[in-house]
ZADRENRO-891738 format. One record per residue (C-alpha): z, y, x; chain. Coordinates in steps of 0.001 Angstrom, whole numbers, padded with zeros to 6 digits, always signed. Layout:
PT         Z         Y         X   kette
PT         Z         Y         X       A
...
# end
This chain:
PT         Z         Y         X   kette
PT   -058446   -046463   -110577       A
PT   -055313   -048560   -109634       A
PT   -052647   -049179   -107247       A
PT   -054597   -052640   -106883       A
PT   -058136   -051196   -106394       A
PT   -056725   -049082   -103559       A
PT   -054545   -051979   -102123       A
PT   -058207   -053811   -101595       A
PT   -059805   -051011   -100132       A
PT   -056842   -050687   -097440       A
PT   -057199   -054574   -097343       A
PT   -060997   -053770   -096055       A
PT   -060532   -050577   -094500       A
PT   -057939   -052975   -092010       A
PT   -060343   -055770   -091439       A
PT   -063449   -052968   -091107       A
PT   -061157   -051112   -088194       A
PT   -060249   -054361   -086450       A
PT   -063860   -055645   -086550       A
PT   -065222   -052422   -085802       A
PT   -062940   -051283   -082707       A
PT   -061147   -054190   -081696       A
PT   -063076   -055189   -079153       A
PT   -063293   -051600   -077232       A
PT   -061457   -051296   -073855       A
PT   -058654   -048428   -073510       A
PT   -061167   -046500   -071379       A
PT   -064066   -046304   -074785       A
PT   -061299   -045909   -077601       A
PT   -060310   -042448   -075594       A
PT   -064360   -041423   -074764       A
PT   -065066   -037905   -076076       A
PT   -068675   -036567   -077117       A
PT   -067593   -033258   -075831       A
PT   -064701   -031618   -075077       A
PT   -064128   -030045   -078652       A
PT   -065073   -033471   -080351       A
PT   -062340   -035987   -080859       A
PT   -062193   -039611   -079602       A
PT   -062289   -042907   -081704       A
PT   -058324   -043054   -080662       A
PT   -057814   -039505   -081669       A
PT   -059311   -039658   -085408       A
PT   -057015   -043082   -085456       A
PT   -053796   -040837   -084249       A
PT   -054634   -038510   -086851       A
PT   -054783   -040497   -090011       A
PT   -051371   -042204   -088177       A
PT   -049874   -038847   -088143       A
PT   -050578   -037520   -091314       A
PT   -050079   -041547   -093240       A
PT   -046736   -041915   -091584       A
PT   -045173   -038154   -092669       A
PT   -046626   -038951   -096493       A
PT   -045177   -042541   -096003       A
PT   -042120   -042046   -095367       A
PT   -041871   -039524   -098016       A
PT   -042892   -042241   -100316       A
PT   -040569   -044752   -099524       A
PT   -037329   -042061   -100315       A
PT   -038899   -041643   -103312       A
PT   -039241   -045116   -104256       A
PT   -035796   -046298   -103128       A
PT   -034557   -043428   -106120       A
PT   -036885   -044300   -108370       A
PT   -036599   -046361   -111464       A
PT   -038604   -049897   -111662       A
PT   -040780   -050390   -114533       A
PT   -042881   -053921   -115560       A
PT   -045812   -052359   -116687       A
PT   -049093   -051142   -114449       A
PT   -050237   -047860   -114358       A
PT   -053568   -046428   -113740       A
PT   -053804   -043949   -110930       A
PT   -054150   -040144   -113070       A
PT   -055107   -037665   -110727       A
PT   -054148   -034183   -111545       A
PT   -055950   -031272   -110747       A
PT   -054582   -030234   -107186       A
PT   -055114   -034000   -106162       A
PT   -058859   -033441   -107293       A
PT   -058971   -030396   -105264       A
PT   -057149   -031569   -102327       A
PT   -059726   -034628   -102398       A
PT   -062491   -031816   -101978       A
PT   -060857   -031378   -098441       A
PT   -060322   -035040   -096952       A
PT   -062773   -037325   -099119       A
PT   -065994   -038671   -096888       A
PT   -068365   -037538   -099337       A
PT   -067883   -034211   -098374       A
PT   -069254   -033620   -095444       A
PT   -068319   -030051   -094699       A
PT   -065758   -029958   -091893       A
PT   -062105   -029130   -092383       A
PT   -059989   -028292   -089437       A
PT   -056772   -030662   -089462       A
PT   -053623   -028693   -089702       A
PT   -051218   -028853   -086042       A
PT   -049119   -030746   -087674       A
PT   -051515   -033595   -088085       A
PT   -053533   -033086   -084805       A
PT   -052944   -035876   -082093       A
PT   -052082   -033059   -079604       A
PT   -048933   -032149   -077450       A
PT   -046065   -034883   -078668       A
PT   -048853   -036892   -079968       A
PT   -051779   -036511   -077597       A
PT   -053141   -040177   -076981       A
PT   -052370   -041828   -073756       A
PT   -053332   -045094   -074335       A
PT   -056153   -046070   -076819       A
PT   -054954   -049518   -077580       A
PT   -052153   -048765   -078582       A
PT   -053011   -046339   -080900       A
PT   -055019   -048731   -082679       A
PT   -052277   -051549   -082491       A
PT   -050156   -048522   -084304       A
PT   -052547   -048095   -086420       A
PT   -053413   -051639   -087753       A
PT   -049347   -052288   -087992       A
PT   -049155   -048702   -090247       A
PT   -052087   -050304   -092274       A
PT   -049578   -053094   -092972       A
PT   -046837   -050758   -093862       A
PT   -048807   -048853   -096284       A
PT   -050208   -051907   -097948       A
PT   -046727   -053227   -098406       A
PT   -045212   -050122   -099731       A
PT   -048267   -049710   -102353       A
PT   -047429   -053251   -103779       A
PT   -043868   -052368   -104291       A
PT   -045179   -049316   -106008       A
PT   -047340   -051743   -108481       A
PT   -043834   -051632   -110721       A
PT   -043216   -048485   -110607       A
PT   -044533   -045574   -113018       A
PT   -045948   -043811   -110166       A
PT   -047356   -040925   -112553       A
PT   -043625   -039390   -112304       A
PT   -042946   -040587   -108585       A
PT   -043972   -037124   -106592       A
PT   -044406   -036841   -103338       A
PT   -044259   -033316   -101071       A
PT   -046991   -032772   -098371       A
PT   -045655   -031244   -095152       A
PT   -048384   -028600   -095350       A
PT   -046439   -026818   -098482       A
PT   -044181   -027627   -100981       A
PT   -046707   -026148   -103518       A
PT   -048777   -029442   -103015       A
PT   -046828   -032035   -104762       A
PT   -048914   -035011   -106076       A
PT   -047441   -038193   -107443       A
PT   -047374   -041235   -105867       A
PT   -050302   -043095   -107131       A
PT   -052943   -040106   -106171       A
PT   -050873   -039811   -103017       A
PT   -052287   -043992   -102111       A
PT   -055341   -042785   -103201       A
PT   -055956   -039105   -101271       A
PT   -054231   -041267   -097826       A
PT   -057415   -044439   -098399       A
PT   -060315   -041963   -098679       A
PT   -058627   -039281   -096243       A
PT   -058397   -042315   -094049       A
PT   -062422   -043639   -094919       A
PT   -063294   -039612   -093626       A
PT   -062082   -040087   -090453       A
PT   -062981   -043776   -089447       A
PT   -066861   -042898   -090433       A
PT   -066020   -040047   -088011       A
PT   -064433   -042737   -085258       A
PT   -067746   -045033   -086363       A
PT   -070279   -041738   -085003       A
PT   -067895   -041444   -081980       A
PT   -068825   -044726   -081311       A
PT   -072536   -044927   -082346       A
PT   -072768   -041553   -079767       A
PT   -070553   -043980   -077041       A
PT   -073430   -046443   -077304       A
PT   -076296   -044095   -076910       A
PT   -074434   -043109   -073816       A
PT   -074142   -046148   -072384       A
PT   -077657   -046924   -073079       A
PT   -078903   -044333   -071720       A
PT   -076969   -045018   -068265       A
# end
């Protein structure tokens, strides 16, 4: 895998969102199956949260870093692999987000639009920063997640983990949404 193969899939993940939820009113992106369950607008605040604190870590890292001409493939090592086990959408078992990352308190959703007008605009960002990272041997570019400084994966597996971390949730946001039109039939 590449920096470019995941650029594409963020590409479609963008358009796939938009089409997919751009049309809901405030009222529907905040609809909950049940009070446990989370909204469309919630699983959107959550891949926010936990993109933007990884983000941002990437950027330092690539403002320090040294440019290089030549592409390199993605390599992931073996915590990425595991880490993957916990966030990738084939995997269906369910993994309770950390606090950190949950869209509760500070970042409880208030407004469902917005949230996906943040999100669409931190697809952007993401996209951007992973095509200045094309140049850049991103095999010795590490990044630090939040959760621990024992999980430390370098920048290219970091693009990756964030697309299919983001894919998990969205086909969550899509059954929110399939279970929001059953409802509405039904009424």
């Amino acid at each position: 895998m590449w920096i470019k193969d995941v650029i594409k899939e963020l590409r479609e993940i963008k358009q796939s969102t938009e089409a997919e939820f751009g049309q809901l009113s405030d009222e529907e992106l905040r609809w909950k199956p049940s009070e446990k369950s989370w909204s469309i607008a919630e699983c959107l605040k959550h891949i926010e949260i936990a993109n933007n604190m990884y983000l941002n870590d990437i950027n330092k890292k690539l403002e320090k870093a040294e440019v290089r001409t030549i592409e390199y493939p993605i390599k992931l090592s073996w915590m990425g692999r595991i880490f993957l086990l916990f966030v990738d959408p084939k995997y269906k078992w369910k993994v309770r987000a950390p606090r950190i990352f949950k869209p509760i308190n500070e970042n409880k959703v208030e407004d469902g639009t917005q949230v996906l007008t943040n999100y669409l605009q931190l697809q952007n960002e993401i996209i951007e920063t992973a095509e200045r990272a094309i140049g850049y041997d991103h095999a010795s570019i590490y990044t630090v997640s939040p959760l621990s400084s024992l999980l430390k994966f370098n920048i290219g597996e970091q693009f990756y983990i964030m697309m299919r971390h983001e894919l998990r949730h969205l086909n969550q946001a899509k059954r929110v949404k399939d279970k929001l039109s059953l409802k509405n039939k039904a009424a």
